[in-house]
C-alpha positions as CSV (number, residue, x, y, z in Angstrom):
1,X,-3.7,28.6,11.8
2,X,-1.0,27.5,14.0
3,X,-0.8,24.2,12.9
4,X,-0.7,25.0,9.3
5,X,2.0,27.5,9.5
6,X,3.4,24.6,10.9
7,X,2.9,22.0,8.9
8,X,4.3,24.5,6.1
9,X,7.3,25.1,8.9
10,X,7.7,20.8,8.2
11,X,7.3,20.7,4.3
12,X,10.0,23.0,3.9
13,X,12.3,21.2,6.1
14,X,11.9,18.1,4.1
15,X,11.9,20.0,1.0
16,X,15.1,21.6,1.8
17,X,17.0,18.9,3.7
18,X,19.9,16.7,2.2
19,X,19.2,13.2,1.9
20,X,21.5,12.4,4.5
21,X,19.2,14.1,6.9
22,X,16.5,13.0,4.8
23,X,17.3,9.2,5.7
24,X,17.8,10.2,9.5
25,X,14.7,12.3,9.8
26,X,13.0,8.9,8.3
27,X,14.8,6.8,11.3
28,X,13.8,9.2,13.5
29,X,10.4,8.4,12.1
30,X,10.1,5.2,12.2
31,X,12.1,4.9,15.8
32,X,8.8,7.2,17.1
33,X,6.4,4.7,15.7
34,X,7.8,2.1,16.9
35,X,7.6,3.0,20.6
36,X,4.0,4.0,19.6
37,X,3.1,0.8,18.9
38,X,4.7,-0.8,21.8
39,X,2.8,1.8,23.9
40,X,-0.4,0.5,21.9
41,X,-0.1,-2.6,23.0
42,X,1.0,-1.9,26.7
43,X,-2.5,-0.1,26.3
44,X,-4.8,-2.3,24.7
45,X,-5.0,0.2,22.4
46,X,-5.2,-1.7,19.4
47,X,-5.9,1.1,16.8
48,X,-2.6,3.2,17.7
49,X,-0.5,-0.2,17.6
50,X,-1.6,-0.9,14.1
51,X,-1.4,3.1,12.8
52,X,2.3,3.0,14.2
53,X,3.3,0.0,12.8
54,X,1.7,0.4,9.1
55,X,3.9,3.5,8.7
56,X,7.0,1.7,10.4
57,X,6.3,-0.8,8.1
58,X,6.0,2.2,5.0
59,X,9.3,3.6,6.2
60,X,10.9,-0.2,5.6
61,X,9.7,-0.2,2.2
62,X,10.5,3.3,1.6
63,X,14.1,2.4,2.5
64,X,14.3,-1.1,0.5
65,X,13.0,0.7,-2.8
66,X,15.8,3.5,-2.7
67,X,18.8,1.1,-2.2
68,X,20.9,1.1,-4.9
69,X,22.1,-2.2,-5.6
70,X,24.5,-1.0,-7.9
71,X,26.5,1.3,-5.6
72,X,27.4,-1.9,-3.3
73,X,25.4,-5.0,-4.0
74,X,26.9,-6.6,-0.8
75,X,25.7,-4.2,1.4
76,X,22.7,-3.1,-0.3
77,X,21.7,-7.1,-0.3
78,X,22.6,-7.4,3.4
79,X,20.8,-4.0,4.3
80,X,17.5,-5.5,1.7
81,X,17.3,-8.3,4.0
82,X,17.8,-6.7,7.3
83,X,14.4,-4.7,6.3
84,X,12.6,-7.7,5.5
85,X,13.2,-9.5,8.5
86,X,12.7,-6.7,10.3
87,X,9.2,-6.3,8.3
88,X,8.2,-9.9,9.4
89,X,9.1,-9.1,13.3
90,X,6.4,-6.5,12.9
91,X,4.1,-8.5,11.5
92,X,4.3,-11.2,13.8
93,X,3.8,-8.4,16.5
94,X,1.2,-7.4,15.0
95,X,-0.4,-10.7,14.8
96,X,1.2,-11.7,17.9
97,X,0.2,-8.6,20.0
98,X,3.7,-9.1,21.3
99,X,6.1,-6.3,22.2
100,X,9.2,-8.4,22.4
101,X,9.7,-8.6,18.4
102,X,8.9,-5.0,18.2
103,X,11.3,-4.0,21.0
104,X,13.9,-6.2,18.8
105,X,13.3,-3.9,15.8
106,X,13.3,-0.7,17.8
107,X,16.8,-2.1,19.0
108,X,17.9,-1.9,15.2
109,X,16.8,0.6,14.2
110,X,18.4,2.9,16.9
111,X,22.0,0.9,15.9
112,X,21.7,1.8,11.9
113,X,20.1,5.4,12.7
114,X,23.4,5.9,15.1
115,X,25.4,4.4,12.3
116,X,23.9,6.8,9.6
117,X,24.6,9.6,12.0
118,X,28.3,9.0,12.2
119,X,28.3,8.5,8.5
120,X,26.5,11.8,7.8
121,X,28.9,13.4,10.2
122,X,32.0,12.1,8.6
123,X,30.6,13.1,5.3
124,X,29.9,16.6,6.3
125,X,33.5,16.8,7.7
126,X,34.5,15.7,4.9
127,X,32.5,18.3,2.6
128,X,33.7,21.3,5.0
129,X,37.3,20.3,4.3
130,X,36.6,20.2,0.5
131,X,34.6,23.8,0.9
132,X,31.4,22.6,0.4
133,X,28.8,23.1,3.6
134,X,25.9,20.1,4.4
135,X,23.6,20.5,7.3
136,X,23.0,17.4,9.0
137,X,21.9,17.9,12.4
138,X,20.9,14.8,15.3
């Protein structure tokens, strides 16, 4: 009972959130898996390793599919290929059963969540000063 209510408790924070904490509950995400699956090889446990990276690896492509190349095709581009290389470190990890390309990408992900976090708070300053209220919390 408890851990529907909240699960439910969950849904409706990601129903409700803006996508700028939409895109840092995401790095938050895929920053928690990561040090899962270094923890899974530390362990030798093989099965968490490959759990945490498949849905690292999900976040990735979730993030590659919603850039919109129109908006800044430089940056978009730049940020497209950052994911993919990032996508092959894991897989060589993976393969590898090496945390060192895995610690790379936890490393980069931290850096462009702490980058979307100072974005989102500029934004939201920048909404407050206009009137309009955003909720992004980190």
């Amino acid at each position: 009972m408890v851990n529907n209510s909240y699960q439910q408790y969950k849904n409706t924070q990601i129903e409700t959130a803006s996508q700028e904490k939409l895109l840092l509950m995401l790095y938050n995400g895929a920053i928690k898996f990561t040090k899962q699956a270094i923890k899974g090889i530390k362990e030798e446990n093989y099965e968490l390793k490959n759990n945490a990276l498949n849905r690292v690896q999900a976040i990735l492509s979730e993030f590659q599919a919603t850039l919109d190349h129109d908006q800044d095709p430089e940056l978009t581009a730049n940020l497209d290929a950052l994911y993919d290389y990032m996508n092959q470190r894991l897989i060589e990890a993976n393969v590898e059963n090496d945390v060192e390309p895995i610690e790379e990408v936890l490393d980069m992900l931290k850096e462009l969540r702490e980058t979307w976090q100072q974005a989102a708070n500029k934004l939201k300053k920048q909404k407050q000063e206009r009137g309009q209220g955003i909720s992004v919390e980190g």
